[in-house]
N, C-alpha and C positions, 0 to 999 in steps of 0.2 A: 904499308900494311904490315901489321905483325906478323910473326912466325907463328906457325900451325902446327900445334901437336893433337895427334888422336891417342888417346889412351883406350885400350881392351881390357876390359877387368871388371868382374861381377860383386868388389869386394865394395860397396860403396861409401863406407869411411878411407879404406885408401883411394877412392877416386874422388873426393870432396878434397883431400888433404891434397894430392896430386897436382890437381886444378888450383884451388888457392894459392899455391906454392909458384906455377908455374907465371900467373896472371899477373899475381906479383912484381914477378920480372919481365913483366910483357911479353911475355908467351903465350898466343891464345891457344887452352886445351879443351876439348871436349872429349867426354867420354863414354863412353857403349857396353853396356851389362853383358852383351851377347855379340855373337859370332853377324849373326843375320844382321843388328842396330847399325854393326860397326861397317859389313859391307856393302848396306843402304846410305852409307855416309860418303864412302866413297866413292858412288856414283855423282855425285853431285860435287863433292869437292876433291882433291886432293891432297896432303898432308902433305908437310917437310919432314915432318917424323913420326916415325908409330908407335908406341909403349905398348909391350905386347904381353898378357897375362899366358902363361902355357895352359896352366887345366881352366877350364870353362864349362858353363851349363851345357853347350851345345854344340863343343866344336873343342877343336886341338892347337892351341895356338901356335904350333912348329908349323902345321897343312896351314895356318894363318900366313905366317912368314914367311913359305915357300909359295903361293897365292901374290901377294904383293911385290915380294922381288919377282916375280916372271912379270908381273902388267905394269909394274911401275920399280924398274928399277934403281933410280935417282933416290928415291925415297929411304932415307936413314929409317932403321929399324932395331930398337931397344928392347932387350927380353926381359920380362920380371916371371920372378919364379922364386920358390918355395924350396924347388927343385936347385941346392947349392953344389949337389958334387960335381968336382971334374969334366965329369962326362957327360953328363947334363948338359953343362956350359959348352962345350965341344961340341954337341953333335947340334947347338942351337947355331954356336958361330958356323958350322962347316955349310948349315942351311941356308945360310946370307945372311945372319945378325949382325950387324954392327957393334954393339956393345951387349953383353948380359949382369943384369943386377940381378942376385940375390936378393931374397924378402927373408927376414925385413929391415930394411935400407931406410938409410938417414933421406930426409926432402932437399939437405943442401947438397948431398953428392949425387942423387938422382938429378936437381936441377942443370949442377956444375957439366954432368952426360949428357944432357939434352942440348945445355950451349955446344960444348963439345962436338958432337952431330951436328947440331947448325952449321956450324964452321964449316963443316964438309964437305954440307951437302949443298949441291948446285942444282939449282931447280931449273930441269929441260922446258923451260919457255917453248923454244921452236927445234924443233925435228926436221932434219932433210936428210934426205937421200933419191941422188936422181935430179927427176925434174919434181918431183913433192915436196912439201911443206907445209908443214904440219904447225898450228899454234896451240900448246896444252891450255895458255890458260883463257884466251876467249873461244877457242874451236872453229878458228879458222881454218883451213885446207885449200892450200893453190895447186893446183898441177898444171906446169909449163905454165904457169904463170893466170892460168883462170881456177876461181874460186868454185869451191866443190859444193853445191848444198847438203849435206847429212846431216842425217838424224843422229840424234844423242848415241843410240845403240851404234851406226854406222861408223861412227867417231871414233867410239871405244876398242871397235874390231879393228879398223885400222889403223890404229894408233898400236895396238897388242902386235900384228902384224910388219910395222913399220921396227918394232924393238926387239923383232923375230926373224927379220928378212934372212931369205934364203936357206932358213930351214925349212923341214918339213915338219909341220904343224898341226897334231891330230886333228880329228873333229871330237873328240872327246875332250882332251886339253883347251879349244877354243871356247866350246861349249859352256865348260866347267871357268873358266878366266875371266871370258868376257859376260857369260849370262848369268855365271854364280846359280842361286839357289833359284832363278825363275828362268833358267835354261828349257826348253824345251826339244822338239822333236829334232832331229839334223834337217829336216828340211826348212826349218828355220834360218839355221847358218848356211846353206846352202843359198838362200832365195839374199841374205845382205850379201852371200860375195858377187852373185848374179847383177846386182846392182850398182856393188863396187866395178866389176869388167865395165857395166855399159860406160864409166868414166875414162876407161880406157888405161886403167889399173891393171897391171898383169899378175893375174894366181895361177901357177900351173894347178892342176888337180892332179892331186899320186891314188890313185884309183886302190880303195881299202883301207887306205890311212887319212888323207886328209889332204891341204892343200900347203903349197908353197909360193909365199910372197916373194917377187921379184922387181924392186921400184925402176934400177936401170935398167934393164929388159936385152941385160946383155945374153941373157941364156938362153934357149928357143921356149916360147909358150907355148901354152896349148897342154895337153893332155898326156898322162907319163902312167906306164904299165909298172906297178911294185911289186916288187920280189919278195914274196914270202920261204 
């Protein structure tokens, strides 16, 4: 299977030029005018790397890049931007960028960055900690050795969870991560952790803030009063 890039950029001669350039060297790219295309794309797949435009129709692509390093941090992430000075660059890399190119850039030294990121980055196939075991890329889940049924959304919470363990994890942050733009009420996230416990998945709940994933269950569960 080729390597996967997502490209975010509403310019669509530079995502035509992008893509031909990439495809070329067998790199398959596809690319997303808007904020919303690109994190409808990633519910269904996952990228090896991301090409991230900063200003957009609909969204900020720094909130992009901090968005994708918290739910998928594996994932290389390349800034393009208009945005050339210093500190531009600076406060994109201090966000988790990997690499930032100025616009506008040659296709052979944007390609030469993407190999570059490839090389890097190691795609987390399977996740464990504990007795879980986690597969990203068919969505298997074993715990102590039996298979989990979850649903897609179920998957994605504890997969966010599993690359969050032992913090404590708003329900605004969850909300916003894993449900993106068709997040709904917190009793929503409330009702998939309800159904992650009945697997026998340990969440403490910190009563005003949110919850805390614990896979080895070395800490006491149950229910924890938060200090404001």
């Amino acid at each position: 299977m080729n390597n996967q890039v997502y490209l975010l950029e509403d310019d669509t001669s530079i995502c035509e030029l992008v893509k031909c350039t990439l495809d070329m060297n067998s790199i398959d790219c596809e690319y997303f005018p808007t904020v919303k295309d690109f994190y409808a794309a990633l519910e269904r797949q996952v990228p090896d790397v991301v090409l991230l435009d900063v200003m957009l129709p609909d969204g900020d692509g720094l909130e992009v890049l901090k968005r994708v390093k918290a739910r998928y941090p594996h994932v290389s992430a390349i800034m393009l931007s208009a945005l050339g000075k210093e500190t531009d660059k600076v406060k994109g890399l201090n966000l988790g960028a990997d690499d930032y190119i100025a616009k506008p850039f040659g296709v052979l030294e944007l390609t030469a960055r993407v190999n570059a990121a490839l090389r890097r980055t190691v795609r987390a196939t399977v996740l464990r900690t504990g007795a879980l075991e986690m597969n990203t890329d068919n969505m298997a889940v074993t715990f102590h050795g039996k298979p989990l049924p979850l649903n897609n959304k179920e998957f994605q919470l504890l997969r966010y969870c599993i690359e969050n363990e032992g913090k404590v994890m708003t329900r605004e942050a969850l909300l916003t991560d894993v449900w993106g733009y068709d997040y709904g009420e917190t009793r929503t996230l409330d009702n998939h952790i309800a159904r992650l416990r009945k697997f026998g998945l340990d969440f403490e709940t910190v009563f005003g803030v949110g919850y805390k994933f614990l896979a080895d269950g070395k800490e006491t569960g149950g229910e924890t009063e938060s200090k404001k």
